[in-house]
N, C-alpha and C positions, 0 to 999 in steps of 0.2 A: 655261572648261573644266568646270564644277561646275555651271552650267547646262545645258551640254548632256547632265551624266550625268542631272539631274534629269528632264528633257526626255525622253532615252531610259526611264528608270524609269518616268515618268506614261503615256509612249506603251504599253508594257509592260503595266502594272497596268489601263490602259483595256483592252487586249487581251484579258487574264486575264479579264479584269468582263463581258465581251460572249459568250466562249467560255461559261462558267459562268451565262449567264443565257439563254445558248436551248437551254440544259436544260432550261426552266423556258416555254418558250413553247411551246402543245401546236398539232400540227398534224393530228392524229387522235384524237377522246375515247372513252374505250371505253366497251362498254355493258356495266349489271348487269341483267341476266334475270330477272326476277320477274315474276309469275301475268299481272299486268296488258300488261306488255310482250309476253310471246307472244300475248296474247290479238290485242293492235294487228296485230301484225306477223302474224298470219294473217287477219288481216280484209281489210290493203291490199292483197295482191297473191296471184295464182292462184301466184307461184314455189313452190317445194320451201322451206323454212327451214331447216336443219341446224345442230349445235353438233358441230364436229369439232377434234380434235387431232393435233396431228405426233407421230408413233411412228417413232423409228429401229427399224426393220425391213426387210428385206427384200420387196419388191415397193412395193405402194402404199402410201404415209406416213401418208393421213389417217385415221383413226379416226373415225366416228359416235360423238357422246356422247349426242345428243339427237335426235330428229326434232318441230320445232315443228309443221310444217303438218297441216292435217287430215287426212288419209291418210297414218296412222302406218306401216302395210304394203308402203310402196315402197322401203324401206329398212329393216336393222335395228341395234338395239345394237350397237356394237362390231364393225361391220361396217367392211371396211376397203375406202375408194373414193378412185378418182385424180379429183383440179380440175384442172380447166380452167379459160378464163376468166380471168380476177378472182381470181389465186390470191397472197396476201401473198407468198408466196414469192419473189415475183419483186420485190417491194417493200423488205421489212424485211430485217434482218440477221438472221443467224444463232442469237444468243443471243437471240431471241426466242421460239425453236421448240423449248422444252424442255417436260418434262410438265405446267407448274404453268399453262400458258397455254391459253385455247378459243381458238375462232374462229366465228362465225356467218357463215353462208353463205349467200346467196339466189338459186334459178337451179332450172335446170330436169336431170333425166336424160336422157343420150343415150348409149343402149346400153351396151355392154362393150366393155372393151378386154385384150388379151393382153397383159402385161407379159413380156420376156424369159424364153424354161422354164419362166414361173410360171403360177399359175392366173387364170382372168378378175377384173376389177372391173369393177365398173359408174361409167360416168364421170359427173360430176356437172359441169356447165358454169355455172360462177359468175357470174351478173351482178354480185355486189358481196358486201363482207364488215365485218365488223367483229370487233374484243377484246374480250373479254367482262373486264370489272373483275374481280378485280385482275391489273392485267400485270407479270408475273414478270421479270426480266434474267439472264441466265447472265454475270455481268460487274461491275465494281465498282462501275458503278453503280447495282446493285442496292441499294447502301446510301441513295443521295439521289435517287435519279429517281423522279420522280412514278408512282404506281400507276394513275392514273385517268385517262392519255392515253401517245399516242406523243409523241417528240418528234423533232427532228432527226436526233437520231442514232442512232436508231432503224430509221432508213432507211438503206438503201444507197445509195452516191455512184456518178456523178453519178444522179440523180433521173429 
């Protein structure tokens, strides 16, 4: 009898050990922005480059913070545009989408769109995205999860 509690115990504690350690295994690493990395990341590709964040508001969510690409004038500050595409949103959970986090975007514009009695945005069609270091959690594990990737559970189930 006292083997098999120990047996359930060790079954258990290996459980606990595997949950708590693919916290720790990154399956997305974010990037930090500096001089030399926009410079790259407008060199390889004719896309748009964007640094946007999630604004709870009314109409479209994203916020422009940044325009990397060469042609600063296709968008501006604090302008607010609907993704398409390649948009996290559809990926990550929810406590990811609060103020303290970017998002880099790379893709091209196509047109405007009418969001419900609101006024136009211009839509921005993501080929791909990344977290800009450091990532924020609205959740407790804001206290132990790694700042410098996503991890499992970061993402929405099933995948």
């Amino acid at each position: 009898m006292k083997s098999i509690v120990k047996l359930i115990i060790k079954i258990i504690a290996i459980l606990i050990m595997v949950v708590i350690l693919f916290n720790y295994i990154p399956i997305k690493n974010s990037h930090k922005l500096n001089n030399n990395d926009k410079m790259t990341l407008t060199e390889e590709t004719e896309d748009i480059i964007v640094v946007c964040r999630f604004e709870q508001v009314t109409g479209s969510p994203w916020m422009v913070e940044e325009i990397i690409s060469q042609d600063k004038t296709i968008l501006e500050k604090s302008e607010f545009i609907i993704i398409e595409g390649e948009n996290p949103k559809k990926y990550l959970k929810n406590g990811l989408f609060i103020p303290g986090n970017s998002f880099v975007f790379k893709g091209q514009l196509d047109g405007e769109k009418h969001l419900d009695g609101l006024e136009n945005y211009k839509v921005f069609v993501a080929s791909s995205w990344d977290i800009i270091y450091p990532i924020d959690r609205y959740s407790i594990r804001l206290l132990f999860a790694p700042k410098g990737y996503l991890t499992i559970y970061d993402y929405e189930w099933p995948f």
